[in-house]
C-alpha positions, 0 to 999 in steps of 0.5 A: 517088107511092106510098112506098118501103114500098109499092114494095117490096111492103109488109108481106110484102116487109119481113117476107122481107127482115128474115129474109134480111137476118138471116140474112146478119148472122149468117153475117158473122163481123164481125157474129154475135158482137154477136147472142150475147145477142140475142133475135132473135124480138125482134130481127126484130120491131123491125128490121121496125116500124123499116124499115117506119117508114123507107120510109114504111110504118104508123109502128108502131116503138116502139123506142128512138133509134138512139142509145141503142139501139146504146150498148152496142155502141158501148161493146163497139167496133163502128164504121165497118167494122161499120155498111158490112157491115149496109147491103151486107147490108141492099143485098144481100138487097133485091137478091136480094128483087128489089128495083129499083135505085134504091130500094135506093140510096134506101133505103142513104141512109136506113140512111147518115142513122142512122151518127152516131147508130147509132155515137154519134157 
């Protein structure tokens, strides 16, 4: 059985919907404020290493723990309502990339697994 990464198209597909996917975030008023001071060049490489990591793609993702990684969110106050609209986006743009059903749920409960950590908890 091949991996949701290779499912969904591989690297191309991961590289489209990080660029949707983002552009969805920064268009959310809830969200775009936490990307102020964000390079997102930078951004969009590590989102894409971290969600070819999680379906199954080449582990490449050397960023820090979800955990760490978010600290300074969580201390400037994103919570449950902030983590809902990153993975409806994330469901969203997997959708309109044509995405199957079933491997978007698949792939929200990945994104669900990482809310105690992203939210340091």
């Amino acid at each position: 059985m091949s991996s949701i990464y290779e499912q969904i198209g591989g690297a191309p597909a991961i590289t489209a919907a990080v660029e949707v996917f983002y552009r969805k975030v920064l268009s959310d008023e809830l969200l775009a404020p936490y990307f102020d001071d964000i390079d997102m060049d930078k951004q969009l490489g590590k989102q894409a290493a971290f969600l070819t990591m999680v379906t199954g793609g080449p582990n490449e993702y050397t960023g820090r723990d979800m955990r760490t990684a978010h600290a300074k969110l969580v201390e400037r106050g994103i919570g449950d309502a902030h983590f809902d609209h990153v993975v409806q986006h994330l469901g969203a743009t997997l959708a309109e990339l044509g995405v199957a059903a079933e491997l978007i749920e698949q792939i929200a409960a990945v994104a669900e697994s990482t809310r105690a950590d992203v939210l340091g908890r």
